[in-house]
Residue, then its C-alpha position, 0 to 999 in steps of 0.5 A: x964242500x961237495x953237492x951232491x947232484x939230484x934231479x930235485x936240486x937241478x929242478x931248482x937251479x933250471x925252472x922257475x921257483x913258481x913251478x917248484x912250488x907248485x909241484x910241491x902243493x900238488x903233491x901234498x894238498x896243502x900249503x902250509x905242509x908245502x911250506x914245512x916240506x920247502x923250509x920256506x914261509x907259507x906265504x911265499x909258496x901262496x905268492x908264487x903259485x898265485x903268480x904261475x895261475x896269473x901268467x898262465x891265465x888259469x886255475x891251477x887248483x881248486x880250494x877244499x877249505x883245508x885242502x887244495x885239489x888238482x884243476x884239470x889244467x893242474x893235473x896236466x902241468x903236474x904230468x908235464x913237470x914229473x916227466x920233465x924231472x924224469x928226464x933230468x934223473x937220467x941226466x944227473x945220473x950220467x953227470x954224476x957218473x962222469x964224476x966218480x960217483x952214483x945218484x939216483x933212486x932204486x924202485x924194488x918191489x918184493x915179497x913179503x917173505x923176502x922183505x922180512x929175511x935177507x932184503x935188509x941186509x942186501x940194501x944196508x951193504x948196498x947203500x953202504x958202497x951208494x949212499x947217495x942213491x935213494x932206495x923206495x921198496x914196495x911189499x906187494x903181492x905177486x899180481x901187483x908186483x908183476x904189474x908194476x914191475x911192467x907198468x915201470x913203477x918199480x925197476x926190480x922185482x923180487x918174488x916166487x914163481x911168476x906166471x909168465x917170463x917172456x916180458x921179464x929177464x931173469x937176472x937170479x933163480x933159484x928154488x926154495x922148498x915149500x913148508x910150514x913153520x910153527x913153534x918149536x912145541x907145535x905137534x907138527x914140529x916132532x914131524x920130519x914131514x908133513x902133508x896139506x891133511x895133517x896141517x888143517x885140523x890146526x888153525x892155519x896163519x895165511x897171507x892175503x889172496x894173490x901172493x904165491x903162498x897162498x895159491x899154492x894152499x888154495x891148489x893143494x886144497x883142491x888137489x886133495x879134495x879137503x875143505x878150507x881150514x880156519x884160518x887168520x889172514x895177514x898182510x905180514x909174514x913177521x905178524x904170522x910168524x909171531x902167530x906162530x910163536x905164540x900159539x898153534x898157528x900153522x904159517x906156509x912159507x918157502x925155505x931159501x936155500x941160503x935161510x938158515x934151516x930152522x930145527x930148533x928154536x922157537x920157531x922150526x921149519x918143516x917141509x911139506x910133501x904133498x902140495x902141486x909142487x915140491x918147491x917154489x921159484x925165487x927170481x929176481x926180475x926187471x922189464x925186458x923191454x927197457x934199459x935201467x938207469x945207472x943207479x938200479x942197474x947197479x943194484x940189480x948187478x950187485x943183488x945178483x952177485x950178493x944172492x949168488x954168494x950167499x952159502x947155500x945151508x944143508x938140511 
């Protein structure tokens, strides 16, 4: 039977079980949840950390009670371990390469409203070619997710209309029309267009501060000289959109070209005329700075031509 090589497993085959299992009670707080996590008796995860304090000479943790908490010198070895375990992900990711077949984990952040449409799809048919690469997706707003994107906590980015490019390298774009969605027997869905003025007299379904949809709401606002509307404020796009479905709930959200155009059905779309732009930029975005591992450098290779290959809908 085949292993699969990860960073975890050759942890385990290079470094003493002592620092395993340390690293597993820093991480969780607890050494009976170390335990479970481990598959081993909690005893021995309580043995193993006692001998590593022993030979090291010092306190690892503090004890909470219920919890266990970091020591100074803990939060320094743990810092030591997770870069020692970064570091053999490039390793094994070369080794596995050598061998026909890709490891890895793929750290995406997104949007929301990437997140609920075609992100799903791309990582099913992805994983489906890599099953053995590990995906962690982050929904964020755009501040956050450019942050993170740079501070190398995720190696692919997905959002609209990022403020500045020059760290970043630009690997899909593509533009989207800005509008609104409501339920089919919304006033507005008789509309072709609408305009800022002819959505505020309706409650309006908005997301958090900081995401692009927002900004450009709180800019035609501005813009028209007309006040704040009543509003509902959401984290989810999906939550907005069943809003929608079931009441007077006005939802701005951006059309991606390769989105089904939305005439009919419970939910329509329509475009809205009259804010600072008429569309929003889609891009796909990694750290120009850095080099990927092989894992998201290949899903970065194959996002781009699964976006590329999407058919574009007409109106």
């Amino acid at each position: 039977m085949k292993v699969e090589l990860s960073p975890t497993r050759v942890a385990q085959a290079i470094y003493s079980r002592s620092l395993i299992y340390f690293a597993s009670v820093a991480e969780t707080g607890s050494i009976r949840e170390s335990s479970r996590q481990l598959n081993v008796a909690a005893s021995a995860v309580s043995r193993q950390i006692a001998q590593l304090q022993d030979r090291l000479g010092i306190k690892l943790f503090d004890n909470l009670g219920h919890s266990l908490r970091l020591a100074p010198a803990g939060e320094e070895l743990l810092q030591y371990y997770r870069s020692i375990v970064g570091e053999l992900g490039t390793t094994v990711d070369s080794i596995s390469a050598l061998h026909g077949h890709r490891t890895g984990t793929v750290r995406i952040a997104t949007v929301d409203s990437f997140a609920t449409t075609f992100l799903a799809r791309l990582i099913t048919e992805y994983s489906a070619l890599y099953p053995s690469v590990q995906i962690a997706l982050s929904v964020l707003s755009l501040p956050e997710l450019a942050a993170q994107v740079l501070d190398g906590s995720a190696d692919i980015g997905f959002t609209f209309n990022l403020r500045s490019r020059e760290a970043f390298d630009v690997l899909f774009e593509t533009d989207c029309p800005m509008g609104i969605v409501v339920a089919e027997n919304h006033p507005l869905a008789a509309k072709s267009v609408v305009t800022y003025e002819d959505c505020i007299t309706y409650p309006i379904g908005l997301l958090r501060p900081g995401t692009p949809i927002r900004a450009v709401l709180e800019q035609a606002a501005m813009r028209a000289g007309l006040a704040w509307p009543k509003y509902v404020e959401a984290t989810s796009m999906r939550f907005l959109e069943d809003l929608a479905r079931l009441g007077r709930i006005v939802t701005f959200q951006p059309r991606y070209p390769f989105m089904p155009n939305r005439q009919t059905g419970p939910l329509v779309f329509r475009p809205i005329v009259d804010g600072p732009r008429d569309s929003d930029t889609f891009v796909m975005v990694v750290d120009r700075r850095l080099n990927l591992q092989p894992a998201p450098a290949e899903f970065a290779r194959f996002a781009a031509r699964f976006l590329a290959d999407l058919p574009e809908v007409a109106d």
